[in-house]
N, C-alpha and C positions, 0 to 999 in steps of 0.2 A: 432812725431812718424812716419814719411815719411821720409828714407831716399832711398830706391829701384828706381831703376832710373836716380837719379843721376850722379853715378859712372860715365857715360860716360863723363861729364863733369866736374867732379875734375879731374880726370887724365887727362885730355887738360891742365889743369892752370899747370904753372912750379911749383915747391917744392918753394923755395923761397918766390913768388908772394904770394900762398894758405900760408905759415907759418906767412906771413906778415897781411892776412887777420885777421888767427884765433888770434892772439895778439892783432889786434887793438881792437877785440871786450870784449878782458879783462881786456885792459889796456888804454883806450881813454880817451882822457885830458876830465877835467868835470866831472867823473864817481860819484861823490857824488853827484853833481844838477841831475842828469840819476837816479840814486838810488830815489832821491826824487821826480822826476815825476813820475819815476815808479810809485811807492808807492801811487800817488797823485789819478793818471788814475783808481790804482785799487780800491782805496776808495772809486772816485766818482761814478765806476760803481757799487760798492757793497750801496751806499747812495741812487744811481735809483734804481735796485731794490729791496732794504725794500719800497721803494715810490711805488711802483707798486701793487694795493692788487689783480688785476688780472692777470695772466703771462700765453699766451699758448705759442705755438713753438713746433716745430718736429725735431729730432734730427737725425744721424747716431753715431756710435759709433764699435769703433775699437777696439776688446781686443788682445793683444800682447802674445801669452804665449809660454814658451821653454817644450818639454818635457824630459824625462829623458834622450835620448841620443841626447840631443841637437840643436833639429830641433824647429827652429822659427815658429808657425803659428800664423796666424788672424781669428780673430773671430770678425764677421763681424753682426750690426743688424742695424733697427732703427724702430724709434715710433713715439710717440706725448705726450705731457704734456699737463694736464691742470691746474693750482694753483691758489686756491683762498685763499689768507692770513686772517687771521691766522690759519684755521685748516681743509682745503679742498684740496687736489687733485687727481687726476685720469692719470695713468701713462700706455700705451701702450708699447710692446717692441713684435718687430717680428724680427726670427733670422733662421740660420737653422737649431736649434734645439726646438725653444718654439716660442708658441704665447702667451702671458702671457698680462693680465691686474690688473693692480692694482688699485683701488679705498679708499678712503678713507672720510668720512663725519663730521670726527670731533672727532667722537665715534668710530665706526666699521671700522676695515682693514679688507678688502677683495682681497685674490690674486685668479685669476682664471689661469688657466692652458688650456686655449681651445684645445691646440691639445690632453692632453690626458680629456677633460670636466670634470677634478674634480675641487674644490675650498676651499680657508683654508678660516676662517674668527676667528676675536677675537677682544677683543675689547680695544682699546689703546685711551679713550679718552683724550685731549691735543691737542696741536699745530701740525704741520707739523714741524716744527722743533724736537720737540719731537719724532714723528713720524720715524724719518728719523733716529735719533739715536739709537732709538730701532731696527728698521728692520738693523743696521748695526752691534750693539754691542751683539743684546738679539740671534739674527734669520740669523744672515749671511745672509741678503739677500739687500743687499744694493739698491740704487737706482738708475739710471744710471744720472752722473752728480749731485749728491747727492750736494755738496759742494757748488752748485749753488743756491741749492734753499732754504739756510737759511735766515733768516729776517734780519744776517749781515755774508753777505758773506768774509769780509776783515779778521773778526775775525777766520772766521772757514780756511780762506787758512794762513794768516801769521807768526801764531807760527812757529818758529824754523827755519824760514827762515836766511840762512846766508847770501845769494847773492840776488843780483837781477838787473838786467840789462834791459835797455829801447833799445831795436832793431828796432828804427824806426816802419815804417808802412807795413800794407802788408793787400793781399785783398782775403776776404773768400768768396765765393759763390756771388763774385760780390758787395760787402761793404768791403769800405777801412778801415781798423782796423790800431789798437796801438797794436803791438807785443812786449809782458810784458817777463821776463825769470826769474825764480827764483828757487834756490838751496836751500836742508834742506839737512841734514845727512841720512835719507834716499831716497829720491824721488830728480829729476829736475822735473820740470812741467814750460809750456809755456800757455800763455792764448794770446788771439788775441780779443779783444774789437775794439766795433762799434766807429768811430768818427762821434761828433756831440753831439746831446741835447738828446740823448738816445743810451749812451753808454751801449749796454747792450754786453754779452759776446757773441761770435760767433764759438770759435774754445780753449776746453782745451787740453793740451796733460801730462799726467804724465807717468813718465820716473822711474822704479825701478832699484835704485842703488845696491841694496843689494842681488838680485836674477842673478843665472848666465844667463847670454845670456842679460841683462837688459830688460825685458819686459816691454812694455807700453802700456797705454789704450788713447785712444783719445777720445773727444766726440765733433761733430760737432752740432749747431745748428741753425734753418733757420725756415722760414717764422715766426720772432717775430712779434707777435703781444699781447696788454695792454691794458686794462680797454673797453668800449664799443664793441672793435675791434673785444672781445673773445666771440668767439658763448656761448651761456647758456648752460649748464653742469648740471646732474643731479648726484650727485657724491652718491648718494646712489647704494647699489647693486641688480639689481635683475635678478634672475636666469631663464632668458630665454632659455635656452641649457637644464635643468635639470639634470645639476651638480652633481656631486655626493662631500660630503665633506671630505676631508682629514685634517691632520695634517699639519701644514705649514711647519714644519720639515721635513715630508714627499713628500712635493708636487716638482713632480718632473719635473728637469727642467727648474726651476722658477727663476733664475739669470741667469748671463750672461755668466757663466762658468758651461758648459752641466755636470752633472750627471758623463758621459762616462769618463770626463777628469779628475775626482776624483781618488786618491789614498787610497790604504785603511788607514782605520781610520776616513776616510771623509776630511782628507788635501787635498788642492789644486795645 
């Protein structure tokens, strides 16, 4: 979801040189063994972590979006995760419209809203994987890098994938990753995993095919750390601000996509 910047150096390479590039990466000898590592890389990162029942990491995260006459913005935040498998975690996101925290204990969701101090809470007990489908399908309020933090990550990215291509290596915040790419009918999405004995992901980017301007989200993520490494978490909520409670329908603010940039009807 980086292309700004560039430009000055495609237009150096000649037409020819640059046509020859983007061909080879469609069409390079081997591309069925390239499909099958793919494939391979991303299993076994999605096989680490279900193996993980402790996962923190801090993230940034990049939302792409067009407005009606056309102008690309970003929308820019980051936070901290904290998961504890199967039905614990605690999610931060600071942006410049929300400071928002989410918790969760097994039973009780709780989203607070600290810039405006109200808070929804209800009670979803189940997994985190359950969790996650709900605040997606039930509440619009999805979770940032949601797709990452199922108990099988391979299954939740691979339906309907048609492409998929192995781009070599490339290095995110100073770890040299496996640059994975893969096509569905609506989305491209790129993933960048750690090389090594704890392959875990470092940089997603999805790409909407179906919206004009193609808008993408990125999500970057950095200092991982697993099992002992993750400080002790108290994933219950308690309201030291004295919160006032809201509706979680109402709470505003509370994704990544502010309030202001709603159209009516509540579309995005």
């Amino acid at each position: 979801m980086a292309w700004l910047g560039k430009w000055s150096l495609a237009a150096a390479i000649s037409a020819p040189v640059l046509a020859a590039a983007l061909i080879g990466v469609g069409t390079a000898s081997g591309a069925g063994t390239d499909e099958d590592a793919a494939k391979s890389m991303l299993k076994a990162m999605s096989d680490y972590l279900a193996s993980q029942k402790t996962i923190a990491f801090d993230f940034d995260t990049n939302l792409g979006i067009v407005t009606a006459d056309q102008q690309k913005i970003d929308l820019a935040s980051s936070g901290q995760i904290v998961l504890n498998r199967p039905d614990k975690i605690m999610a931060v996101r600071k942006g410049g419209f929300a400071d928002v925290a989410l918790t969760f204990d097994g039973k009780t969701l709780t989203v607070l809203n600290k810039t405006a101090n109200l808070y929804a809470q209800g009670e979803l007990p189940g997994t985190v994987d359950h969790l996650i489908d709900e605040l997606r399908d039930t509440y619009n309020r999805p979770v940032p890098g949601a797709n990452l933090l199922f108990s099988n990550v391979y299954d939740q990215l691979m339906p309907g994938v048609l492409n998929v291509k192995d781009l070599g290596s490339g290095v995110i915040g100073g770890v040299e990753c496996d640059h994975l790419a893969f096509r569905n009918d609506q989305v491209d999405w790129q993933i960048w995993i750690a090389q090594g004995s704890q392959p875990y992901p470092c940089r997603l980017v999805i790409t909407s095919k179906q919206v004009a301007g193609f808008p993408d989200y990125s999500v970057e993520l950095k200092n991982w750390k697993t099992g002992s490494a993750v400080a002790s978490v108290d994933f219950s909520f308690k309201n030291a601000t004295n919160a006032k409670m809201a509706d979680l329908k109402d709470l505003p603010d509370a994704d990544e996509l502010p309030d202001r940039f709603r159209v009516a009807g509540g579309a995005k």
